[in-house]
VEXLUMLO-197095 format. One record per residue (C-alpha): x, z, y. Coordinates in steps of 0.5 Angstrom, whole numbers, plus 2048, in hexadecimal, padded with zeros to 3 digits. Each point is the difference from the previous one (the first is absolute). Last residue first. Layout:
<site px="X" pz="Z" py="Y"/>
...
REM end
This chain:
<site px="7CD" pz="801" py="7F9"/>
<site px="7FB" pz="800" py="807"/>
<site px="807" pz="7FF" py="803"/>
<site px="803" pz="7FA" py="7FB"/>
<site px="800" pz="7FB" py="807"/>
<site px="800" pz="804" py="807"/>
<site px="806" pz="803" py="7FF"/>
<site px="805" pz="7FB" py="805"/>
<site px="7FA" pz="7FB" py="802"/>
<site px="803" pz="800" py="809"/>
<site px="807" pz="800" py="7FD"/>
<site px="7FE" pz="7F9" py="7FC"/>
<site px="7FE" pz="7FE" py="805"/>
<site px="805" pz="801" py="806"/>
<site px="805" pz="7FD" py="7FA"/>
<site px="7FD" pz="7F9" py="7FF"/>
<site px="7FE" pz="800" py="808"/>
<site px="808" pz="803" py="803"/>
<site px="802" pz="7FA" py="7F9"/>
<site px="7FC" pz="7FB" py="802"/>
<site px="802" pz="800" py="808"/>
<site px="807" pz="800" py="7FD"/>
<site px="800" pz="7FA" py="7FC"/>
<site px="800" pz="801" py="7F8"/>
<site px="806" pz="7FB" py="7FD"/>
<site px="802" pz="805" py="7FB"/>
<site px="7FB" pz="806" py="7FF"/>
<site px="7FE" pz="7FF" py="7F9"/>
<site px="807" pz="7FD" py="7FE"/>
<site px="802" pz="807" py="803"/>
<site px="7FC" pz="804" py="7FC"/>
<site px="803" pz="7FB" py="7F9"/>
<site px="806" pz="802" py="802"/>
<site px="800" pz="808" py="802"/>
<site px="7FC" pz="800" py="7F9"/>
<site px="805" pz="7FD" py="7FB"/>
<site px="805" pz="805" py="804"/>
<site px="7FD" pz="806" py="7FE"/>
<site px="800" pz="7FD" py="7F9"/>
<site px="807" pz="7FF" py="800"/>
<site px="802" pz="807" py="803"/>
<site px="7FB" pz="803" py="7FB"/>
<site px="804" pz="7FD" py="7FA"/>
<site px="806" pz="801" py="802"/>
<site px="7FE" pz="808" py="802"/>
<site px="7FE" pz="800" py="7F8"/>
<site px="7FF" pz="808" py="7FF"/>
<site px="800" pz="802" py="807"/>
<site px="7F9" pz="7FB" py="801"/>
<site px="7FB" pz="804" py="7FC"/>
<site px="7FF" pz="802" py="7F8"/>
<site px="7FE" pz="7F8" py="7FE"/>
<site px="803" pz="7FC" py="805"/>
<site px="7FD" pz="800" py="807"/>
<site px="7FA" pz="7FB" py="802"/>
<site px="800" pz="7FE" py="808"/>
<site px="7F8" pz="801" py="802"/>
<site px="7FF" pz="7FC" py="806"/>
<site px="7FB" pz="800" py="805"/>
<site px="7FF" pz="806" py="804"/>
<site px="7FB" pz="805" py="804"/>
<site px="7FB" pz="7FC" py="7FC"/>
<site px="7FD" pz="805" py="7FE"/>
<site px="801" pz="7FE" py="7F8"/>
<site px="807" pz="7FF" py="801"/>
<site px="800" pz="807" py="803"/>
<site px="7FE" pz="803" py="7FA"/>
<site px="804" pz="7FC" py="7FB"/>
<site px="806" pz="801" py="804"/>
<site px="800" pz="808" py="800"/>
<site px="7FD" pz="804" py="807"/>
<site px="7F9" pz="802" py="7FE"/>
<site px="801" pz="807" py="804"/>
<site px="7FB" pz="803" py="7FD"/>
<site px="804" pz="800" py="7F8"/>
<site px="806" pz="801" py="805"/>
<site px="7FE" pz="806" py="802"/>
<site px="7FD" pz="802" py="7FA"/>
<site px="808" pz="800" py="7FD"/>
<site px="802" pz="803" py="807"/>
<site px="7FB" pz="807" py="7FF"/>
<site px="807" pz="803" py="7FF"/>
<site px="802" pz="7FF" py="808"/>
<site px="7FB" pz="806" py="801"/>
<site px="7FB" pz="800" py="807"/>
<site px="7FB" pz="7FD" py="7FD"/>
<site px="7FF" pz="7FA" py="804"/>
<site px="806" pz="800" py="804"/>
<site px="806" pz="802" py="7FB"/>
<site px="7FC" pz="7FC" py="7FB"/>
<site px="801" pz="7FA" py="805"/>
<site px="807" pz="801" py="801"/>
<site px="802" pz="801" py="7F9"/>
<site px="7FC" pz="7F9" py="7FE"/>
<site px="803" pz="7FC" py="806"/>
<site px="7FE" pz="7FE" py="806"/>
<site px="7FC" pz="7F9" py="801"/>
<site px="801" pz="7FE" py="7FA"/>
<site px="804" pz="7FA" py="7FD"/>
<site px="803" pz="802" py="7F9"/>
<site px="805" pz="7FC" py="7FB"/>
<site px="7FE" pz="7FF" py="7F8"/>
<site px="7FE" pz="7F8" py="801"/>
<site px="804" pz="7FE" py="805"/>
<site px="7FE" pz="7FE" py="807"/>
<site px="7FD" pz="7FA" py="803"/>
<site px="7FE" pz="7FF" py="807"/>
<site px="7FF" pz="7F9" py="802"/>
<site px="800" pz="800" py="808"/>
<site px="802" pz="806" py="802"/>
<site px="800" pz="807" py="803"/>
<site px="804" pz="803" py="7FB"/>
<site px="807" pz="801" py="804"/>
<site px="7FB" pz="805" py="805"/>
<site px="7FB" pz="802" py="7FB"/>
<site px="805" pz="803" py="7FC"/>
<site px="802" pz="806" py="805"/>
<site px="7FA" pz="800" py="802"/>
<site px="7FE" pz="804" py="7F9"/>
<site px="805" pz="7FF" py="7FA"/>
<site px="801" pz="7FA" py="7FB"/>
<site px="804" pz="802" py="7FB"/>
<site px="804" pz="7FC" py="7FC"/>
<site px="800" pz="7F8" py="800"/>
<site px="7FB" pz="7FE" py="805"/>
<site px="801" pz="7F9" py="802"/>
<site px="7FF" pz="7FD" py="806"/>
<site px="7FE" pz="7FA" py="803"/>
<site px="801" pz="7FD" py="808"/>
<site px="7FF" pz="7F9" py="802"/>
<site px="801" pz="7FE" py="806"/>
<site px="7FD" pz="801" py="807"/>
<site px="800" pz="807" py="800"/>
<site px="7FB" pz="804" py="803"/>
<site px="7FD" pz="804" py="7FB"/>
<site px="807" pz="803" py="7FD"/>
<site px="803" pz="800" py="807"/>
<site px="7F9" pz="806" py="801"/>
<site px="803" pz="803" py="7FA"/>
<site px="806" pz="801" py="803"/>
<site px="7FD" pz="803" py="807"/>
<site px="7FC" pz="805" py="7FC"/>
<site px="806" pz="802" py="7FC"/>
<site px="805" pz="801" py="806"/>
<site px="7FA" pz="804" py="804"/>
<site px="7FF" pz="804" py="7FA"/>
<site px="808" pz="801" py="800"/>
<site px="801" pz="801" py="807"/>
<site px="806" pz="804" py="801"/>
<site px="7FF" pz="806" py="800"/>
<site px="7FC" pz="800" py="7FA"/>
<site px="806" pz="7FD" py="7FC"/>
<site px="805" pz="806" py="803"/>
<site px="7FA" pz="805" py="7FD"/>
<site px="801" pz="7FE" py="7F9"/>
<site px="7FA" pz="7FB" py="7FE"/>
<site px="803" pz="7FB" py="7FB"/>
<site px="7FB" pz="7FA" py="800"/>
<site px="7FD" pz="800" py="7F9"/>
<site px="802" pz="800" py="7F9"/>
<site px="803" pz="7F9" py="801"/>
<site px="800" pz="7FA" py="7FC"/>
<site px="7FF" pz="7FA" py="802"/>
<site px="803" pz="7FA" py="801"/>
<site px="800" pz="7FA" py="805"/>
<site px="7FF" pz="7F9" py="801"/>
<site px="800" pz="7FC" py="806"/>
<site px="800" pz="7FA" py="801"/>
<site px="804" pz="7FC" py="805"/>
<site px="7FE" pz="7FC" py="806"/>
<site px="805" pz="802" py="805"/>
<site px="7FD" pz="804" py="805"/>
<site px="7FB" pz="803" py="7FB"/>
<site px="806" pz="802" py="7FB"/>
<site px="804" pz="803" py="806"/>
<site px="7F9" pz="804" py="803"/>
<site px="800" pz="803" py="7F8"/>
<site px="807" pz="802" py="800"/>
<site px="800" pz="804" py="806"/>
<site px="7FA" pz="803" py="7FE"/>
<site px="803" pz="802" py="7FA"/>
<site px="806" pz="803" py="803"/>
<site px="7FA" pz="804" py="803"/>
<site px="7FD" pz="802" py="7FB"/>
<site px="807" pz="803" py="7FE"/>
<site px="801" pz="803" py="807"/>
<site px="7FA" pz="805" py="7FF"/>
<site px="802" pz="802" py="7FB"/>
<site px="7FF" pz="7FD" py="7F8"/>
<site px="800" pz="805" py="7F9"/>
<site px="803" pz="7FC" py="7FA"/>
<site px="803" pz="806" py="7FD"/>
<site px="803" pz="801" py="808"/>
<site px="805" pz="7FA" py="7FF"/>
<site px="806" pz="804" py="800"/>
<site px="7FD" pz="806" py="7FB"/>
<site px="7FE" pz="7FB" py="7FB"/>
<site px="807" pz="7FD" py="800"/>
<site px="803" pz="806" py="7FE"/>
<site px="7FB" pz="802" py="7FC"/>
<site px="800" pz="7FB" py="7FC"/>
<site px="7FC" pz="7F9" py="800"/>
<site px="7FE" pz="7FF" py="807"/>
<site px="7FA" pz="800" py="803"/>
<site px="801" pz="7F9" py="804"/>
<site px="7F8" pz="7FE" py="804"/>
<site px="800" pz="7F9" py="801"/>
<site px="802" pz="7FA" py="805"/>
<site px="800" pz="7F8" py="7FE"/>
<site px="800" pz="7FA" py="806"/>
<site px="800" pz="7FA" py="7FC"/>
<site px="804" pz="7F9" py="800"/>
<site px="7FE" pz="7FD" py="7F9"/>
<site px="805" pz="7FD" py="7FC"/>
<site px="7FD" pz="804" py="7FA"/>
<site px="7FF" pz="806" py="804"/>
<site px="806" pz="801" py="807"/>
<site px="801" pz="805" py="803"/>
<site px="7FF" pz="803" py="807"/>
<site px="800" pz="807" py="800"/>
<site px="7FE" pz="807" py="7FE"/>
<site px="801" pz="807" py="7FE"/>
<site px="7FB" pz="806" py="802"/>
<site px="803" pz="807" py="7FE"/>
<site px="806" pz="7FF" py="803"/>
<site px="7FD" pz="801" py="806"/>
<site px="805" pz="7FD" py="806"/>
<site px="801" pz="804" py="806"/>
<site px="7FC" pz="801" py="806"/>
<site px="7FE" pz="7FA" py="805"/>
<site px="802" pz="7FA" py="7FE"/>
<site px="7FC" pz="800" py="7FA"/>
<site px="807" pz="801" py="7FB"/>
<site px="802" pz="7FB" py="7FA"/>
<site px="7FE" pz="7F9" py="7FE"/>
<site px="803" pz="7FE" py="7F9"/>
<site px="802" pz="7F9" py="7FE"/>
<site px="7FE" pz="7FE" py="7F9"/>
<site px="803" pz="7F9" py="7FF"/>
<site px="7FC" pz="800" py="7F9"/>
<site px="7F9" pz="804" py="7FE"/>
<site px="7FE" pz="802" py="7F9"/>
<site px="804" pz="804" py="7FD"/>
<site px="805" pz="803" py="806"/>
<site px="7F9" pz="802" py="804"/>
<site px="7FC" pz="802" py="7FA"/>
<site px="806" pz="805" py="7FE"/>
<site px="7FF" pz="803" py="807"/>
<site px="7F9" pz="801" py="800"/>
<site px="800" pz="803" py="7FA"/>
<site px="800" pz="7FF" py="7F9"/>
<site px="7FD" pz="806" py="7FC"/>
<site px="805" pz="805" py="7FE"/>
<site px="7FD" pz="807" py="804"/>
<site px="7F9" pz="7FF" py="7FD"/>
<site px="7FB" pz="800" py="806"/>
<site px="7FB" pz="7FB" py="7FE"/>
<site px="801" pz="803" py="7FA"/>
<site px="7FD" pz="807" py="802"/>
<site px="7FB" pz="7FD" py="805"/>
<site px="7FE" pz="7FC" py="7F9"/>
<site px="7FF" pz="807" py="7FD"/>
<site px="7FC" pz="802" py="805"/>
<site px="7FC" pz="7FA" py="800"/>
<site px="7FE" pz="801" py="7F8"/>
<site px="804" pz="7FB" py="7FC"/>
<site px="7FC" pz="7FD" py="7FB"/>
<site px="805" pz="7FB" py="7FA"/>
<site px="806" pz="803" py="803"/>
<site px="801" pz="807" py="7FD"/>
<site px="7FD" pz="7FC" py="7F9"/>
<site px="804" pz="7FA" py="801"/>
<site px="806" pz="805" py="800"/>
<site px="7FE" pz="804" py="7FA"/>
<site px="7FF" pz="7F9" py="7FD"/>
<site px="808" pz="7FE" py="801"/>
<site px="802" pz="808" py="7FF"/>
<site px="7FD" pz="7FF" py="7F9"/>
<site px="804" pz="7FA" py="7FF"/>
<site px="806" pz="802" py="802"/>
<site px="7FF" pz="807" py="7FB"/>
<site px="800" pz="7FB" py="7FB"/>
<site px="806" pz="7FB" py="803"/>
<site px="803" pz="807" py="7FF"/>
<site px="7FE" pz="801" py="7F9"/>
<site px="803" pz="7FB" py="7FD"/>
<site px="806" pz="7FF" py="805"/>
<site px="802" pz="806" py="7FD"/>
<site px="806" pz="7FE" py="7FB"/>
<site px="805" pz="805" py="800"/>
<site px="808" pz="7FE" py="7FD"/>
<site px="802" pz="7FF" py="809"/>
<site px="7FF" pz="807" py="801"/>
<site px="801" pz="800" py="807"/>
<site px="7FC" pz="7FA" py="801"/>
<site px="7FB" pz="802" py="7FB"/>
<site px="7FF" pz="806" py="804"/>
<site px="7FF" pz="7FD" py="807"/>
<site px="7FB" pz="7FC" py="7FC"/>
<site px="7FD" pz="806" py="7FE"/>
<site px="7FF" pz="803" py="808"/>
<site px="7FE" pz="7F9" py="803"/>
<site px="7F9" pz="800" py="7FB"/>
<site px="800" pz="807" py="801"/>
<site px="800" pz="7FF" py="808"/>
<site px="7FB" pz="7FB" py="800"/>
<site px="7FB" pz="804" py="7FC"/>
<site px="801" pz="806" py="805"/>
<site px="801" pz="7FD" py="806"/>
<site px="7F9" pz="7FD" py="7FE"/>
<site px="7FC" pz="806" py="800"/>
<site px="802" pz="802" py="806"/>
<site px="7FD" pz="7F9" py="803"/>
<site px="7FB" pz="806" py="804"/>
<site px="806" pz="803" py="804"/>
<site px="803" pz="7F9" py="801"/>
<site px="807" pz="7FE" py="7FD"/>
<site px="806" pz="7FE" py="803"/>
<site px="805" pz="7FB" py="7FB"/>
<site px="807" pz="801" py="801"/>
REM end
């Protein structure tokens, strides 16, 4: 059952006539209706490229967190083959919110770690909604310090509202887990690109997407708070979300024009959940040809290249 946004409304009801006649023809199987629904089809098709053609960012936010868009999961399975999970920081537990391994990408050995939401209700409550603790950054640093040890890249996926802040992460370190994270992102000696397939959430983000190549889809986000929770502090009112997200400069398009990013990843018309194969595909288009960028690089200019491409971050576009 296809899932509609609140501003894709208009959509649903088109589709849904289109589908609503040819259950009719099906149960009185004398009517002829295909006429009229290939009409209403047609209709939704430009509607659609119409919703698309220009999205505003709070309404990308919205894509960007559409409950049917591939995850961090289905990337995995899809693209990467001998997959072999790492579980556990040797500390605490295991965080179901941070999945990661060592796999292999077109027969290449590489280390791959993301953030899982979960795809129902069941699974999104056992992987926290994509919300990371403590010990799921520093699952993720186990992975990093293997990957440099063995001279593997690394490839990780984003797509987080942001670190989980209940008290128990608190008291656990999680600012400190998510700076030592980013500080491996900067110290690795081999190369690391990441994709940002959902949302990118504060430091929470940053410390998987402190890479090399950062490529990211074309409607996910990447700010440092979210739209809510900027309003919330700005204006004292979560409704203000919408101006938030216009401030925030948080889509593709804008990032890409800082600088903060380097790839945009195209989607199919009407978002990633409605062709998952096609987006998967693409997405792993664009992890090879990353990869091939970086192939072969010493580790000397990969802490130089990555040095300097940190030290510009957001110098380009600005007077934009």
């Amino acid at each position: 059952m296809t899932t509609y946004l609140e501003f894709e409304k208009p959509l649903a009801e088109i589709e849904g006539k289109a589908e609503e006649l040819r259950a009719l023809a099906r149960a009185n199987s004398g009517m002829d209706v295909e006429k009229e629904a290939a009409a209403l089809d047609k209709k939704a098709a430009q509607l659609l490229t119409d919703l698309y053609k220009d999205l505003t960012p709070w309404r990308k936010c919205q894509v960007a967190r559409h409950p049917d868009r591939p995850h961090c999961r289905d990337y995995i399975y899809e693209l990467f083959t001998e997959y072999t999970p790492l579980a556990g920081d040797r500390n605490f537990a295991d965080d179901h919110a941070v999945m990661g391994g060592l796999a292999r990408f077109d027969d290449q050995p590489v280390v791959v770690i993301g953030h899982e939401k979960g795809h129902d209700t069941a699974s999104r409550i056992v992987h926290n909604f994509g919300m990371a603790r403590p010990e799921g950054y520093r699952k993720a640093i186990r992975l990093m310090d293997m990957a440099d040890r063995f001279g593997l890249p690394v490839v990780t996926l984003v797509d987080t509202p942001g670190a989980y802040p209940g008290k128990g992460a608190e008291e656990r370190g999680q600012a400190e887990a998510i700076a030592r994270s980013t500080e491996k992102c900067l110290c690795l000696g081999v190369p690391l690109i990441s994709v940002i397939i959902g949302e990118g959430g504060s430091g929470g983000a940053v410390a998987f997407a402190t890479a090399d190549r950062i490529a990211m889809l074309e409607h996910s986000v990447y700010s440092v708070i979210s739209p809510e929770g900027c309003a919330s502090i700005l204006w004292k009112d979560a409704e203000k979300m919408r101006e938030a997200a216009e401030a925030l400069r948080l889509t593709a398009q804008d990032l890409k024009k800082l600088g903060v990013i380097d790839r945009i990843i195209a989607e199919p018309l009407g978002g990633a959940q409605r062709d998952r194969k096609k987006t998967i595909a693409s997405v792993g288009a664009e992890i090879g040809k990353m990869l091939a960028d970086l192939k072969g690089k010493k580790r000397a200019e990969i802490l130089a290249a990555r040095r300097k491409k940190f030290i510009e971050m957001g110098s380009k576009g600005l007077a934009a």
